[in-house]
N, C-alpha and C positions, 0 to 999 in steps of 0.2 A: 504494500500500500504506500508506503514513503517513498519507494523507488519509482513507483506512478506519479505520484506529486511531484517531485523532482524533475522527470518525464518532461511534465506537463508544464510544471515550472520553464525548464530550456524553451519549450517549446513557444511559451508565451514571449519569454524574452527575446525571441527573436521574429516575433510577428508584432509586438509593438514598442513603440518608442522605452529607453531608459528609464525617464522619468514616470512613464504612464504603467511601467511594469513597477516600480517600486508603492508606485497611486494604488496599482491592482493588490499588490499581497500587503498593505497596510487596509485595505478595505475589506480585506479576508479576516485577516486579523479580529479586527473591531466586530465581525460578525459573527465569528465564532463564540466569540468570547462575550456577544453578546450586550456590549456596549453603547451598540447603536447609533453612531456616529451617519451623517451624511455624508455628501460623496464630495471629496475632496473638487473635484472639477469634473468633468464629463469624459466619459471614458467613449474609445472609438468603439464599433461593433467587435473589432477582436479582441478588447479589452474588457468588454462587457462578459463576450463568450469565457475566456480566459480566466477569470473571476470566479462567475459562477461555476464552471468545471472546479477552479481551487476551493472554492465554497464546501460542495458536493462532498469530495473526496477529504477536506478535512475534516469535515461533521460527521462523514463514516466511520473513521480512522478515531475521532473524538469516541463516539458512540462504543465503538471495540473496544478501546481503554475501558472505559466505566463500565460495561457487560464483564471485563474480566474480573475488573476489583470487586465487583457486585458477586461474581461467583465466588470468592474468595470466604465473603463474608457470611451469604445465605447458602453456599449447598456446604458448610463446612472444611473446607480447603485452608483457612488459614488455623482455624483450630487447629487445624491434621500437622503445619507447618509450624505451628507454635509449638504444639506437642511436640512435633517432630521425634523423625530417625535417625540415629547416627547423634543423640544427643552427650550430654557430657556424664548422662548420669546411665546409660547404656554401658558407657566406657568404665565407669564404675562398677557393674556390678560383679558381685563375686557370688556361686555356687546356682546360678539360678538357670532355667531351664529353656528351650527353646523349645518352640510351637514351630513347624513348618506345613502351613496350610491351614486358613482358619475358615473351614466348613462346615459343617453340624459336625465331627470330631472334634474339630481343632478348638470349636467355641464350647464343649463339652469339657474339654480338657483343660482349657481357660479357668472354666467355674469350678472344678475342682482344686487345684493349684489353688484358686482363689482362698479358696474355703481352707487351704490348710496354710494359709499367708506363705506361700511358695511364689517367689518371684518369676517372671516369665518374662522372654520376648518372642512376641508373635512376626515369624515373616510373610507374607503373602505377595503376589504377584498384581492381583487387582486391586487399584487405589480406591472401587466403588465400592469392595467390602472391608476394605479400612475406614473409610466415612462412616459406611454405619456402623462401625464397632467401635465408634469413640469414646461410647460411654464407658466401655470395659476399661478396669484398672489393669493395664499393660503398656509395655510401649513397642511399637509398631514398628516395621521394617516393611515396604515395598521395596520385592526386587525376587531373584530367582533362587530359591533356595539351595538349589545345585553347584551356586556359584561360588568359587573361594572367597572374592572379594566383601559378599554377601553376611555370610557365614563370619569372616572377622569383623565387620558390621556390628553385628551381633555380639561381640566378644566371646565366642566358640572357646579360645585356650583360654578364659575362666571359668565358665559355664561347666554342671554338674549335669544334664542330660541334653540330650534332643531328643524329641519324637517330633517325629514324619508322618504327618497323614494326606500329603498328595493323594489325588484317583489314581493316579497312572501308576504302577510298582515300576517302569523301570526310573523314573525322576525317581523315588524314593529309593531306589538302589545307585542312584548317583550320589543324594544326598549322605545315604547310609560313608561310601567312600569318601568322599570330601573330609566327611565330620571325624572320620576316623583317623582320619590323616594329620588333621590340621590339630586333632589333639585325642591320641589315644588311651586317653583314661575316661575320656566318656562313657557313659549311660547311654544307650541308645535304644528306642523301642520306635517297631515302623511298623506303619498298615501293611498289610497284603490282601492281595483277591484270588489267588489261587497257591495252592500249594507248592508249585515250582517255583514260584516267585519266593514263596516260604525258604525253600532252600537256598535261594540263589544271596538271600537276604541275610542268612546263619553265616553263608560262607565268605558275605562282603564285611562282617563282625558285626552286625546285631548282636546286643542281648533278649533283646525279645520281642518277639512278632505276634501282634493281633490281628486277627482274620476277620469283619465288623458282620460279614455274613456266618461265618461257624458260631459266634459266640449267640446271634441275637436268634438263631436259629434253636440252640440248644436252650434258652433262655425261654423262649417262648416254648419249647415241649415241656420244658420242667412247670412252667404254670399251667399245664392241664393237667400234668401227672404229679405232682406234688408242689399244689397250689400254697399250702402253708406257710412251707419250709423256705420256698422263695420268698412269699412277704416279710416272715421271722427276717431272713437273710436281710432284705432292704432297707428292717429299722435297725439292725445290726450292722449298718455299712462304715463307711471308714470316709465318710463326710468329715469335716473340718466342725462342722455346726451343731453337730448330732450331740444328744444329751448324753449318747452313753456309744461307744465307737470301740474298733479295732484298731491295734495300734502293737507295733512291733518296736524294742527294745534292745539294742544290741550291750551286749556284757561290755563291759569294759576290759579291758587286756591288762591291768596294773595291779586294778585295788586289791588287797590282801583278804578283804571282809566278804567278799565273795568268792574267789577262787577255789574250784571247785569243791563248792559247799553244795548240798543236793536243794531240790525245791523246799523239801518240808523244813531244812534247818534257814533255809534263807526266810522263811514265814511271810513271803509277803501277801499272800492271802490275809491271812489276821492281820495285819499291820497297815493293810492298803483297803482292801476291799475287792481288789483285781481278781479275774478270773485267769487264770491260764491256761491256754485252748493249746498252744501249738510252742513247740521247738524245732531251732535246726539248728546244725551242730556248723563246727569248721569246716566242716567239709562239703556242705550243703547237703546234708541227710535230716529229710523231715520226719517229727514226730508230732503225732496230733494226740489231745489229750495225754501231754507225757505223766506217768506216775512221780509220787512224791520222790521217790528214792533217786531222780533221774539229777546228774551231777549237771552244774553250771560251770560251763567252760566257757575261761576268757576270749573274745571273737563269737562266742556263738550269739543268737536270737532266740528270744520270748514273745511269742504272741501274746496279747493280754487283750483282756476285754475288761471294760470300766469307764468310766467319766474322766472327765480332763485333769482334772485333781487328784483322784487315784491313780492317773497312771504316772502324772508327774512326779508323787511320791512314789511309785514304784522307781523310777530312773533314779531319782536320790538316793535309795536303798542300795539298786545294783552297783551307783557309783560309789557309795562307802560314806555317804555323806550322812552325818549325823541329825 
């Protein structure tokens, strides 16, 4: 549009006089801007024409401007830019998790993280489902999650997980390699939609792959075949919110006051209120409902079930803290 002005500008300057072109774009001027000035002297017919064309084309060019800024303000674009990506406190974070793909998973995965005050950053590709997700407490990345420069964005070598829920499994087996590369002490869990993909996933270093058809699949047979036990399970989940939650515990490797002392001499039943459902050892060997006698080894994990308060005093127990 400027380089049409311009254009049209030369173009004028040499159909009419010096003076009568400098009369023309002082007379654009005053009209634009609305001033309203009369006309210096009388302009020739190519100066009339020449005018009104610079008239035209600046009041377009005018109009463009304010359409943008006006987008800025009313479809949410400068919020997005205020908020912004790549901010200084992105660059700050330490342990928190990356979201790639924020679609009915990724905004699922949002509110949970949410709910257990788990810091996040969401990357997605489309700026139109950034807009609407501004209300979420996240900070935002448009751009390709596959991509390295993306990914340190993000601050990946501080970051404690990724999960990947692209459609597509092979972008989520790109992403899978990038993340593993650019820091391999990650966490990583990714979608899949079929089972080859499942493998192809293990061997690019997942830790773990959800299948969103196999789980909602078996989810939905178990609520006609044992409709109970699955509601039981859902006030029993491991929400952030929940009044009474699951919640895993790992021993501490030091303190002296628990090393391998069994459940019943550790008491934290009496002492907490906690229930203890589940053990897994150093080795990753699960036991469910482990008996009293079963020894607590430093590195291992205690599943507990209880309130937030019980379980917080169960972690000051196992850590030796008085």
């Amino acid at each position: 549009m400027i380089i049409t002005i311009l254009v049209i500008g030369v173009s004028g300057f040499m159909l009419i006089e010096d003076d009568e072109f400098l009369d023309a774009l002082y007379m654009t001027v005053i009209t634009i801007s609305t001033v309203g000035f009369g006309e210096i002297h009388k302009l020739s017919s190519a100066g009339k024409i020449f005018t009104m064309l610079l008239i035209v084309l600046s009041f377009t060019t005018y109009a463009y401007a304010l359409t943008t800024i006006s987008t800025y303000f009313f479809e949410g674009q400068l919020k997005l830019f205020i908020k912004g990506y790549g901010t200084k406190a992105i660059r700050k974070m330490q342990n928190h998790v990356i979201i790639c793909g924020f679609g009915r998973n990724g905004q699922q995965i949002a509110r949970e993280l949410k709910a257990h005050h788990q810091s996040y950053i969401i990357i997605d590709q489309s700026s139109d489902v950034i807009k609407k997700s501004m209300e979420a407490e996240g900070n935002f990345i448009e751009g390709d999650a596959t991509q390295d420069d993306v990914l340190l964005k993000a601050n990946i070598k501080a970051a404690k997980a990724v999960i990947t829920t692209l459609p597509i499994d092979a972008d989520n087996l790109y992403v899978v390699l990038t993340a593993r590369t650019l820091n391999p002490m990650l966490e990583i869990v990714s979608r899949a939609s079929d089972e080859s993909s499942e493998r192809k996933l293990r061997m690019a270093g997942v830790n773990n792959v959800v299948m969103p058809e196999r789980v909602g699949g078996a989810h939905m047979a178990n609520l006609v075949t044992s409709p109970d036990i699955i509601e039981f399970l859902d006030h029993v989940s491991v929400h952030g919110q929940d009044p009474t939650r699951l919640e895993e515990i790992i021993c501490p490797e030091t303190p002296n006051t628990t090393e391998n002392r069994t459940i019943n001499e550790l008491k934290i039943r009496r002492l907490t209120g906690v229930n203890i459902i589940g053990y897994k050892t150093p080795d990753g060997v699960y036991i469910l409902n482990p008996k009293p006698d079963t020894q607590v080894i430093p590195g291992s994990k205690l599943f507990v079930l209880g309130t937030p308060d019980e379980i917080i005093l169960s972690k000051k127990i196992l850590s030796g803290e008085k």
